[in-house]
C-alpha positions in Angstrom: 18.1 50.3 -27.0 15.7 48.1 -25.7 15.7 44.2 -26.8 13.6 44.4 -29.5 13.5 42.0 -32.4 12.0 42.7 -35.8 10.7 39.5 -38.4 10.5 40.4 -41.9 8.1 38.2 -43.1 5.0 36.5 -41.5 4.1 33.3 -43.0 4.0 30.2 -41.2 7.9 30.3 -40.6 8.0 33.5 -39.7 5.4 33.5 -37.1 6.1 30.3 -35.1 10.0 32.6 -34.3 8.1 35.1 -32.6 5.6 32.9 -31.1 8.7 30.6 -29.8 11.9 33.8 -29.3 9.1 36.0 -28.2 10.2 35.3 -24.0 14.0 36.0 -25.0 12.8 39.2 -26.6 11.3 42.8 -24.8 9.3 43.0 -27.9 8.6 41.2 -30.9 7.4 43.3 -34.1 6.4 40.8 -37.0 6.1 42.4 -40.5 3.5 40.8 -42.9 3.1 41.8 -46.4 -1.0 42.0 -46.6 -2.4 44.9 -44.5 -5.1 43.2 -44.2 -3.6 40.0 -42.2 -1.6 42.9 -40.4 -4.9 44.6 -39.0 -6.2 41.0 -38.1 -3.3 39.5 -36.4 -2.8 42.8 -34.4 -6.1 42.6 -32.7 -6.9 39.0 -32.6 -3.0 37.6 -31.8 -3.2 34.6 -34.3 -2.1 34.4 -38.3 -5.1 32.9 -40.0 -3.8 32.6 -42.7 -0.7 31.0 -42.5 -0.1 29.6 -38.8 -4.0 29.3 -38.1 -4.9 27.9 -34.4 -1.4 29.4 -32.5 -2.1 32.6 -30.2 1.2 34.8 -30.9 2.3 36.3 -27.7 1.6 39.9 -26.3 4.9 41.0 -27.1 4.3 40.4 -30.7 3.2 43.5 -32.3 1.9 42.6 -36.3 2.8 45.1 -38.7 2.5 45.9 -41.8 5.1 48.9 -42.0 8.4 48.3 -42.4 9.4 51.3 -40.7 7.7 50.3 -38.0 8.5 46.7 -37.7 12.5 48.1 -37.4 12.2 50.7 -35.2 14.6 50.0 -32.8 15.4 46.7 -33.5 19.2 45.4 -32.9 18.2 42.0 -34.5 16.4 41.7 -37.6 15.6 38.4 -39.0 14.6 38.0 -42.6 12.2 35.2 -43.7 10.2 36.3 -46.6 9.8 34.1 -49.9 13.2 33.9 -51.9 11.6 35.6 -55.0 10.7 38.7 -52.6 14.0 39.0 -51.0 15.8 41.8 -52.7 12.7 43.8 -53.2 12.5 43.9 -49.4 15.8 44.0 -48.4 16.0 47.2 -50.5 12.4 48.9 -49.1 14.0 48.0 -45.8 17.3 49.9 -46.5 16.6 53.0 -45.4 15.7 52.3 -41.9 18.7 49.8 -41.5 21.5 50.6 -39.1 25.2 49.3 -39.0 24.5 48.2 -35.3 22.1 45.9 -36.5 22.4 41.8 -36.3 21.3 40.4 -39.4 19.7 37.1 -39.5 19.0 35.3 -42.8 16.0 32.4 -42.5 15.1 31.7 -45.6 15.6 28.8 -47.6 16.1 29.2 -51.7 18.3 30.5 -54.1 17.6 33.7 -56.0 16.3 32.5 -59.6 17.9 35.5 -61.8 21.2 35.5 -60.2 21.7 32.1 -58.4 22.9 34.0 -55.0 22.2 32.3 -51.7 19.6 34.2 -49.3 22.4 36.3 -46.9 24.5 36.5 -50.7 21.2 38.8 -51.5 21.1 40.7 -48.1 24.6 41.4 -47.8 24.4 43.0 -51.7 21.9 44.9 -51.3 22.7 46.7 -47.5 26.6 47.4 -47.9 25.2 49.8 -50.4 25.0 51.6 -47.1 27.0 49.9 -44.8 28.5 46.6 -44.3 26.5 44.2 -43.0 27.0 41.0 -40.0 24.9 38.6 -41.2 23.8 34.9 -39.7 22.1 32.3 -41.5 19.5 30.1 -39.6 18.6 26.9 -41.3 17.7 23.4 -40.1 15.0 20.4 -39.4 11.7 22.8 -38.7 8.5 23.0 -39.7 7.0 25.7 -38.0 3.5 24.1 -36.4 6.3 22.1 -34.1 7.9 25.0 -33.1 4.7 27.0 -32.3 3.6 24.0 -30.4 6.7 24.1 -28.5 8.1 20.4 -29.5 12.0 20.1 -28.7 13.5 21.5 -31.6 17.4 21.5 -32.9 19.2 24.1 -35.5 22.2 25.8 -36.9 22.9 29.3 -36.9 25.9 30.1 -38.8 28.3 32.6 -40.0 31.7 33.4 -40.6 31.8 36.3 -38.0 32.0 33.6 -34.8 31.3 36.1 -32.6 27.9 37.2 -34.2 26.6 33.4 -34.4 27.5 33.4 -30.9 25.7 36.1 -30.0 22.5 34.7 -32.3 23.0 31.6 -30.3 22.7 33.0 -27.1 19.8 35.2 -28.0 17.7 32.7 -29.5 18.3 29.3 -27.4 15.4 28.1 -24.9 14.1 25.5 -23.2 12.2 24.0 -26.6 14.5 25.8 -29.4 18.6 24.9 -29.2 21.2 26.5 -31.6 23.9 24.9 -32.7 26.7 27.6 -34.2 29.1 26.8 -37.2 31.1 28.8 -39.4 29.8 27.3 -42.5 26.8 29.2 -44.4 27.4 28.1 -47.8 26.9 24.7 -46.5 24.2 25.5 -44.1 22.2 27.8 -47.3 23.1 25.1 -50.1 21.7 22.9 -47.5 18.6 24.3 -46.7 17.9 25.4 -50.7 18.7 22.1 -52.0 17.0 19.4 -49.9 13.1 21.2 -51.1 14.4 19.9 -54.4 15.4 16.6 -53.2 12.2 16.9 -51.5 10.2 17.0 -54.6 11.4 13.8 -56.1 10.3 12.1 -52.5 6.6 12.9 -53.3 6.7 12.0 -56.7 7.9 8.8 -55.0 5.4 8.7 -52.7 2.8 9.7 -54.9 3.8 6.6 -57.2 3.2 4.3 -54.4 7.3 3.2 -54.5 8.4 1.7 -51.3 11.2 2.4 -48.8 13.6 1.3 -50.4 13.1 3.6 -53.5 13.2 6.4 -50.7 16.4 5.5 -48.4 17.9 5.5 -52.1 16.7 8.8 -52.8 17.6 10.4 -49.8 21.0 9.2 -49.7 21.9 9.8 -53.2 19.9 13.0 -52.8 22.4 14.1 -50.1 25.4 13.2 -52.1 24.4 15.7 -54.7 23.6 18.6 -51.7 26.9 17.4 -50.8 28.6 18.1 -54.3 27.5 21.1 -55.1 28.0 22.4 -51.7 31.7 21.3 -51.4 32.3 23.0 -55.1 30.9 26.2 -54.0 33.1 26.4 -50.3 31.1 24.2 -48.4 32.4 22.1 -45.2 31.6 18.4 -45.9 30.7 17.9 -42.5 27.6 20.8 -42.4 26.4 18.0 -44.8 26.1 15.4 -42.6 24.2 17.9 -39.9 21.2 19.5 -38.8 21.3 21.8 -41.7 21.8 19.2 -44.3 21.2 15.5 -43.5 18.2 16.7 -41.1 16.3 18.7 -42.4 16.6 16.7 -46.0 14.6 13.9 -44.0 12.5 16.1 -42.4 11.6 17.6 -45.7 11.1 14.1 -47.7 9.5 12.0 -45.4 7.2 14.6 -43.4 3.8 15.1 -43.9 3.8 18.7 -43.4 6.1 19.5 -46.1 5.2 21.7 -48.8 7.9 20.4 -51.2 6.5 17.0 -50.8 3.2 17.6 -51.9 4.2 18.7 -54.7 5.6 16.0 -55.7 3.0 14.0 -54.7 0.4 16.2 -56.5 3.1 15.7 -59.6 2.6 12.1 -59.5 -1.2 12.2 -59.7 -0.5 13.8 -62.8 -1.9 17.6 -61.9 0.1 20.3 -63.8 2.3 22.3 -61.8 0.7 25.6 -62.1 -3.1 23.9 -60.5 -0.9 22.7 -57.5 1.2 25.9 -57.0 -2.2 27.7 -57.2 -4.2 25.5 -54.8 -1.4 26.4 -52.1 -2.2 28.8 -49.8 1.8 29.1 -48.8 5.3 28.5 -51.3 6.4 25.9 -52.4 10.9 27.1 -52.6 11.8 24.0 -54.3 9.8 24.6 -57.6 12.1 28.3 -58.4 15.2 26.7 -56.3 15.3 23.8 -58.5 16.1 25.3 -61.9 18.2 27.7 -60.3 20.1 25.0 -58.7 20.6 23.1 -62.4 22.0 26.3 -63.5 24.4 26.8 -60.6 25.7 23.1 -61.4 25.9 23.5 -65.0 28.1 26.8 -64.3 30.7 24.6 -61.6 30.7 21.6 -64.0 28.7 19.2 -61.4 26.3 16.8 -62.8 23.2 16.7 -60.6 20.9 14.0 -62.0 18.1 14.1 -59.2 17.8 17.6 -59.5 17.7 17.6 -63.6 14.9 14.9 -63.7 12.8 17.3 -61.0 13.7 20.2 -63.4 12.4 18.5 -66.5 9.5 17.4 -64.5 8.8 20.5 -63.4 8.8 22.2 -67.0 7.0 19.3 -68.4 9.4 18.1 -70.4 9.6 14.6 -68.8 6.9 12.2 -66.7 7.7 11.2 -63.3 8.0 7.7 -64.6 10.0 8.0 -67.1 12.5 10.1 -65.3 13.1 7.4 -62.3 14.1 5.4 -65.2 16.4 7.5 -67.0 17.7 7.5 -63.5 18.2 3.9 -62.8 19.6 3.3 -66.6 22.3 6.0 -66.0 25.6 5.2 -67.0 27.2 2.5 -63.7 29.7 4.0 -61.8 31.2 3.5 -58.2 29.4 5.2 -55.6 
């Protein structure tokens, strides 16, 4: 079998991995949902739409079949929308293999069940067989790693062997992997901080200062932290690339999706204007209800996360949530 690596989903995520693991690949096949974007990318090399301005490599074949896209594949790396993921995982069944490396690289929760991306995956494929599934989270946004900026992650996995593998397969001169054997952390992680990340632009867009933020972000972390821990989480993944990193990445960079939205919130726009102004999604609006829910079923109070939640459902104004926030019961830290 030739070293051929297929990437379920081609938004701006998606296409900056095969633009940057397209040299540690033979071939690259890079599935997109519109046929239309398909056709495009296939004869002009660059996604418009979502990753405008990068040229993807000639390796990189853009498809719009999933057939196709696995053909021969002995990696496959998922990184479609959370909402979409079972829907594809089970289109994609079919032409699945037990051979097959799974890699899961999306971050969210699935709203109607409150599984974790590779949770999703792994339900839907042992149907068939039993899967070895990765999960690949950390500090990215993807114009970096299309532009070839030094960039740091985790791929993790119970199965050591097959994170090691990953990690072998997909570290380069501009992308390093880090392995653990921690995916509920690294996946609670990677869901969580896009929630955390909403409450930053709301503080942003209120024109609070730094100190409102370091505030935020550390207590922001703590509840990641909680929730993660309850669930089978390693404290430590916390305090990593997967956690700590990427949630100040997410809250403090001006690429972020999450942030804007929160920013937008704080202008006072409705939710359903800024979610329909954005050409790419926004995880932490579905993740953050789920992620309520998930707490409410373990028993952990997540405060941050609620006031987003009520936020986002109109329920409460960005103002007066920071100060139901600050008038919260005291307690020791």
């Amino acid at each position: 079998m030739e070293k051929t690596l297929a990437i379920i989903g081609a938004g701006s995520w998606g296409t900056a991995l095969a633009i940057v693991l397209a040299r540690r690949f033979s071939a690259v096949r890079l599935w997109a949902h519109e046929t239309a974007l398909a056709e495009r990318m296939a004869r002009t090399h660059e996604n418009d739409v979502f990753l405008p301005g990068f040229t993807l490599p000639q390796t990189v074949a853009a498809t719009n079949n999933l057939k196709q896209a696995l053909d021969g594949a002995g990696t496959v790396v998922g990184v479609m929308p959370s909402r979409f993921a079972r829907t594809l995982y089970r289109d994609a069944l079919p032409n699945l293999r037990p051979e097959m490396q799974f890699v899961s690289a999306t971050k969210g929760l699935e709203s109607q069940t409150l599984l974790r991306m590779s949770e999703v995956a792994r339900q839907v494929i042992r149907e068939r067989f039993e899967p070895r599934i990765a999960v690949l989270s950390g500090p990215t946004f993807a114009r970096e790693v299309a532009r070839g900026e030094p960039t740091a992650v985790v791929i993790s996995s119970q199965d050591s062997d097959l994170a090691a593998a990953i990690q072998r397969e997909f570290s380069g001169p501009t992308f390093r992997l880090y392995s653990n054997n921690d995916p509920v952390g690294v996946e609670l992680g990677a869901a969580l901080k896009n929630v955390i990340a909403i409450a930053a632009g709301i503080c942003q867009g209120l024109g609070l200062g730094s100190n409102s933020m370091a505030a935020l972000i550390t207590r922001g972390l703590a509840e990641i932290s909680r929730l993660a821990v309850a669930l089978g989480g390693q404290p430590k993944t916390l305090s990593g690339l997967a956690g700590l990193g990427d949630l100040v990445l997410t809250c403090t960079g001006e690429l972020s999706r999450n942030r804007t939205v929160g920013i937008e919130l704080a202008k006072g726009r409705k939710l359903a204007d800024i979610v329909g102004s954005m050409t790419m999604i926004a995880e932490g609006v579905e993740t953050t209800s789920a992620a309520v829910e998930l707490a409410r079923k373990h028993g952990l109070d997540l405060p941050i996360a609620q006031q987003v939640d009520s936020i986002l459902k109109g329920i409460q104004s960005p103002r007066d949530a920071i100060r139901e926030l600050m008038e919260r019961t005291l307690r020791t830290e």
